[in-house]
C-alpha positions as MATLAB code, in Angstrom:
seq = 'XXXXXXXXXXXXXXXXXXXXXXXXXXXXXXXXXXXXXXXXXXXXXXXXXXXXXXXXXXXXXXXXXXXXXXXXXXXXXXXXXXXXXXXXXXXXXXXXXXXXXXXXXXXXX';
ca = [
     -10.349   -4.781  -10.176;
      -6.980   -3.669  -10.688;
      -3.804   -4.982   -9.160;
      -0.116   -3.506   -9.318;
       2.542   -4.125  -11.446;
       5.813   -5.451  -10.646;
       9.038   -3.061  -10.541;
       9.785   -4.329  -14.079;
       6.599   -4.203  -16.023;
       6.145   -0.315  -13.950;
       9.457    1.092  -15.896;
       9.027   -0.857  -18.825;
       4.953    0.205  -19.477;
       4.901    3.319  -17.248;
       1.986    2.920  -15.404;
       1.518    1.486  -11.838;
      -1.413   -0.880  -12.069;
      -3.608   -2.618  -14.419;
      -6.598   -4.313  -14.438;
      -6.323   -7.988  -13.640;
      -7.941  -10.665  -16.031;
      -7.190  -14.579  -16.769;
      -3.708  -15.688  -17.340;
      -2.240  -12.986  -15.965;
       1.193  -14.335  -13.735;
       0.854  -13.113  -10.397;
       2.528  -13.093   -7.291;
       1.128  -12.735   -3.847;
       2.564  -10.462   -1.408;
       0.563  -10.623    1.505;
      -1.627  -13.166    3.607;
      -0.762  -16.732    4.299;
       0.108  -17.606    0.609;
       2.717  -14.712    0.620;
       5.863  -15.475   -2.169;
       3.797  -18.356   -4.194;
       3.466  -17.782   -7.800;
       0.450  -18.685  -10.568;
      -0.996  -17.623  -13.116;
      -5.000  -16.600  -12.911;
      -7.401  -18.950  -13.068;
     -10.612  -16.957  -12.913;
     -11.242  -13.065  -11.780;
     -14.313  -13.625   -9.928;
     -15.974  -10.203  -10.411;
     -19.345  -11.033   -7.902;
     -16.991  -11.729   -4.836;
     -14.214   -9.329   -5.630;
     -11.485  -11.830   -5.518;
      -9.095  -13.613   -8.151;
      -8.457  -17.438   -7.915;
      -4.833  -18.407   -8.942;
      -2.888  -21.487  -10.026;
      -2.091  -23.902   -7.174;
      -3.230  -21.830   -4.143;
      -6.074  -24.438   -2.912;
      -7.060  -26.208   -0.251;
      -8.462  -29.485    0.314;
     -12.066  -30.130    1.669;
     -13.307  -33.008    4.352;
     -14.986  -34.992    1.626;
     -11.135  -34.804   -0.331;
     -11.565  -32.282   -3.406;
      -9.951  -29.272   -3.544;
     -11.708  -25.918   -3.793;
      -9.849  -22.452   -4.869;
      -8.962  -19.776   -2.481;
     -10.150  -16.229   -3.403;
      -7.482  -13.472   -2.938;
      -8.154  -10.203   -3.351;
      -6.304   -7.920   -6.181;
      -4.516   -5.895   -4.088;
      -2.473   -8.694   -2.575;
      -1.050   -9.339   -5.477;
       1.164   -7.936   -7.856;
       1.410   -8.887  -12.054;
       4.714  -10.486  -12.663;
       3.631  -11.133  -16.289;
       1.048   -9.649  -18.657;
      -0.838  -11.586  -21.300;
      -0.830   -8.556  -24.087;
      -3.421   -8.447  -26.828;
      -4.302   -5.328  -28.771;
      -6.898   -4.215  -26.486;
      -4.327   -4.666  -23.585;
      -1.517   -2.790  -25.477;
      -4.200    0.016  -26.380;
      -5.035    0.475  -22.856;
      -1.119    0.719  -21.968;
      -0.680    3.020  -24.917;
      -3.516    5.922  -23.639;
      -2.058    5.586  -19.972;
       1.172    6.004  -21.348;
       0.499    9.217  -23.242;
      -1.759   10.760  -20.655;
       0.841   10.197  -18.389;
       3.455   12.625  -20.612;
       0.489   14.556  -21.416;
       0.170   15.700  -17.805;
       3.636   16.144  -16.660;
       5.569   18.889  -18.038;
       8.806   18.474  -16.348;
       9.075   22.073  -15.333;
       7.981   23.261  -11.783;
       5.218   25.079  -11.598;
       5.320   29.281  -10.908;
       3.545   31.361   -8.874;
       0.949   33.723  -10.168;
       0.605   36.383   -7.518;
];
């Protein structure tokens, strides 16, 4: 379940997406919770959805009960890095160079 990154963390990491997991800061971009801001609460893998700080809503009998969203709504305004994280950025980062040479390509007739 991977979500996009924010224009920011894209030029600064390289890579367009990454997969979401708890305490990521995200922002939604679609639906009716569009421009609210959280950080994630749980990545519910079962239901394919992500539950995120303060986007709730309140039952008859008066609790409150998370909304799913689903990754794609969202985008990651902030990254929690560990070393597995910043290993996973790393490989994307030199496949990416890996793959593009730069040049354009010829034509081998």
């Amino acid at each position: 379940m991977s979500s996009a990154l924010s224009r920011e963390l894209r030029t600064k990491h390289n890579t367009r997406s990454l997969p979401i997991r708890k305490d990521d800061e995200v922002r939604i971009v679609r639906g009716k919770f569009k421009g609210r801001e959280g950080k994630v609460l749980q990545v519910y893998r079962k239901k394919w959805v992500i539950h995120v700080d303060r986007v709730q809503r309140d039952k008859s009998n008066g609790a409150s009960s998370p909304i799913g969203i689903h990754p794609s709504n969202v985008v990651i305004i902030n990254i929690k890095l560990d070393k597995d994280r910043r290993a996973i950025l790393d490989r994307k980062d030199r496949n990416k160079s890996a793959a593009a040479p730069g040049g354009e390509v010829e034509n081998v007739d």
